[in-house]
Every structure is written in structure tokens, then in C-alpha cells.
N, C-alpha and C positions, 0 to 999 in steps of 0.2 A: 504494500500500500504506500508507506512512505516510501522506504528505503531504496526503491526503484524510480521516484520520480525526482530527476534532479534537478526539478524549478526551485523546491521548499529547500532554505536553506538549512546546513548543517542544526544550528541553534532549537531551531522550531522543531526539528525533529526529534532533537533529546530531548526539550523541555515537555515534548507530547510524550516519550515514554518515560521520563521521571516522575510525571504526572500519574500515567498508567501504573507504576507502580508502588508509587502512594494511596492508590483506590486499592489494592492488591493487599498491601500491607489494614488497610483500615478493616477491610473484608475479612482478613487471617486475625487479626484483635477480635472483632465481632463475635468470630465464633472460637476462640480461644477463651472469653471473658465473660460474654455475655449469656453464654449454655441457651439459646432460643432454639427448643424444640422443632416447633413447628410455626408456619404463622395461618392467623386464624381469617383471613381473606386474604386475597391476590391481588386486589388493587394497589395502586402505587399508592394510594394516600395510604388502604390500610395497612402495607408491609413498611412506611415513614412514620408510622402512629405507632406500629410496634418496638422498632427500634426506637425511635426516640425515647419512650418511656421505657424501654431497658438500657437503655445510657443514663438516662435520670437517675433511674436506681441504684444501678453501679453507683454516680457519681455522690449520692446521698449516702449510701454505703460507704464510699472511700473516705467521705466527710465524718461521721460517726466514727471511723474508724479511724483516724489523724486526732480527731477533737477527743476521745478518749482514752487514747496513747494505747491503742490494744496490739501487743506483740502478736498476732493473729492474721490471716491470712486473709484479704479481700472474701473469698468463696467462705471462710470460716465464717465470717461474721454474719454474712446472707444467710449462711446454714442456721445460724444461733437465733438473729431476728426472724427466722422465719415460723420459728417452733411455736412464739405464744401468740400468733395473731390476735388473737379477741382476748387477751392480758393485758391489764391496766400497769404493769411492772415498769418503774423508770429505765431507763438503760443501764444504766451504772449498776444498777441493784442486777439487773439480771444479768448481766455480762462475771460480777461478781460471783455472782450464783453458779453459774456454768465453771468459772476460774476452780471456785472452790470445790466443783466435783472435777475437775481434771487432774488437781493437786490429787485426791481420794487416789485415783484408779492408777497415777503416775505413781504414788508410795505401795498403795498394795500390791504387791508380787503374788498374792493369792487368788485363786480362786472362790468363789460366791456363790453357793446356793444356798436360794431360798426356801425351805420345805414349809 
């Protein structure tokens, strides 16, 4: 396409595939980061509504997750907000909470049952 027509000069041509591969890389983040299933219509606006509001998310997450100083992993913390939804629990207190059973299962070397 490009690469055969020698009107377009040099510049234009790389700055069109460094472009092309910055769409490439946001694509490979997407779904590196973002874990979207499926999406739930096929129109452009609805597959722009989906992501947008899983980038919002992430980016609320990574906020909570800076403003809290939690040694935890981006996908952690989605996993841990995601357990109480209809719980009234601050963050702190529950983030706490979760801290305190992973100290539990990191000391005990035993197994647990409950009979």
C-alpha cells in the first residue's frame, strides 16, 4: 500500500506505521488489563461504551489503589472490591480485613478442617 508508492514521502510513511503500532500496543493493554469477556452489542457506540467504562474502572481502581498505598496488584484489588458489592464497609476497613486474613493463611503452614 504504502511502501510501493513512491509519491508519499519517507516521513509520512513511518509516522502512519508508528501510529499503526501504537493502536497495536493500546489493543494488546486492552486485553492484557482490562479481562473484557465479551461485549454485549456490536455497534460502535456500544463496543466505545464498553470500553470506556472498563478504563474508568481500571482507572478508579488504580486510584484507590495509589491513594491507599496497597502493596497489591491492580487485578488484586478489583478481585477484593469486587467480593462485597451491596456492603456498606469503608475501604480501609475492608482492605484491612482481607490484609488480616492473608497474614492468617501466610503464618499457618497447617492445614484446616472444619468438622
Amino acid at each position: 500500500m504504502y511502501t510501493n508508492n513512491f509519491e508519499i514521502r519517507a516521513e509520512h510513511i513511518a509516522l502512519h506505521y508508528k501510529n499503526r503500532w501504537q493502536v497495536g500496543l493500546f489493543f494488546k493493554w486492552i486485553k492484557q488489563h482490562l479481562h473484557i469477556k465479551s461485549f454485549w452489542g456490536f455497534t460502535e457506540n456500544a463496543v466505545r461504551i464498553q470500553i470506556f467504562s472498563a478504563i474508568a474502572t481500571y482507572c478508579l481502581v488504580a486510584i484507590v489503589e495509589h491513594d491507599l498505598r496497597l502493596n497489591r496488584s491492580t487485578f488484586d484489588v478489583l478481585r477484593i472490591l469486587s467480593l462485597p458489592l451491596f456492603d456498606k464497609t469503608p475501604l480501609k476497613e475492608l482492605f484491612a480485613r482481607v490484609e488480616s486474613v492473608d497474614d492468617m493463611l501466610e503464618n499457618d503452614n497447617q492445614l484446616c478442617f472444619n468438622f
